[in-house]
N, C-alpha and C positions, 0 to 999 in steps of 0.2 A: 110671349110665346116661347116655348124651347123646341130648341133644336137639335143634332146631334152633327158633329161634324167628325167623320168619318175620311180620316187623311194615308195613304197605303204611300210606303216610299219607293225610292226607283231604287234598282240592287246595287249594291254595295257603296250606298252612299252615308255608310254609319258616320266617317270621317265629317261629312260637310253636317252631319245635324249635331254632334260636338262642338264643333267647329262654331254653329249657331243656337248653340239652347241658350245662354246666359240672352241676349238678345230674342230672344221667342220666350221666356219665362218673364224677364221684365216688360215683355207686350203683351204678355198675357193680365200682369200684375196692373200697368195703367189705364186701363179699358174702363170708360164710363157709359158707352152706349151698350156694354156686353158684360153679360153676369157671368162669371164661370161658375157653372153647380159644380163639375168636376173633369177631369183633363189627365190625360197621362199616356205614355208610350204605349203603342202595340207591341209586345214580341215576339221574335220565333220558339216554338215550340219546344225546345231547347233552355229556352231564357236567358238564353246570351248575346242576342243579337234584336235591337229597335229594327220594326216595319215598319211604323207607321204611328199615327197616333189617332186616339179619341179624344173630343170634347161633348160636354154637353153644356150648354150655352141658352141664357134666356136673355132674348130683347124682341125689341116692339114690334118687327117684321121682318120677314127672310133677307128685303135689301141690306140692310145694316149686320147680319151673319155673314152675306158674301162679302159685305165690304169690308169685313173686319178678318175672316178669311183670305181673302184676297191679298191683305197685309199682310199677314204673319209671315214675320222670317224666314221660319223656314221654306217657306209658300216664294217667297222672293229668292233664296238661294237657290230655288230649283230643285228641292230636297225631293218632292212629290209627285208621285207620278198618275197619284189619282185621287179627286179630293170629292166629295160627296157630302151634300148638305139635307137634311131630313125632317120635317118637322116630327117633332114628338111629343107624346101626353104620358107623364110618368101617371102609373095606375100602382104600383109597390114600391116600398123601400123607403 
């Protein structure tokens, strides 16, 4: 099943997701229960400044997306101020 995980950051926390990508990129990289199709920052408008980030992720049921959400570092530093889990069914691309 995939999912989209749909993560908005809390303001001016550019510092603490720096601070933690090297750690949230190698969590992303060891995942055996979670497939990343694709992953990358949200930016401001501007494109100078990370919100937030997307993933889209396939595994066998939404428990094992939260759980694996739940984990990510930046998710532990506190970096997020709103995280939103989605099932999805790609139909293009």
């Amino acid at each position: 099943m995939e999912f989209v995980i749909h993560a908005l950051d809390k303001p001016d926390r550019e510092p603490l997701r720096l601070e933690n990508r090297l750690k949230h990129v190698a969590y992303l990289k060891e995942q055996e229960d979670v497939t990343i199709m694709l992953a990358g920052p949200l930016l401001s408008d501007d494109g100078d400044h990370s919100i937030g980030s997307i993933l889209v992720v396939d595994a066998a049921d939404r428990e094992t997306v939260e759980k694996f959400a739940t984990n990510d570092p930046y998710r532990k530093a506190g970096l997020f101020k709103q995280v939103s889990i989605t099932h999805w069914v790609k139909t293009m691309g």
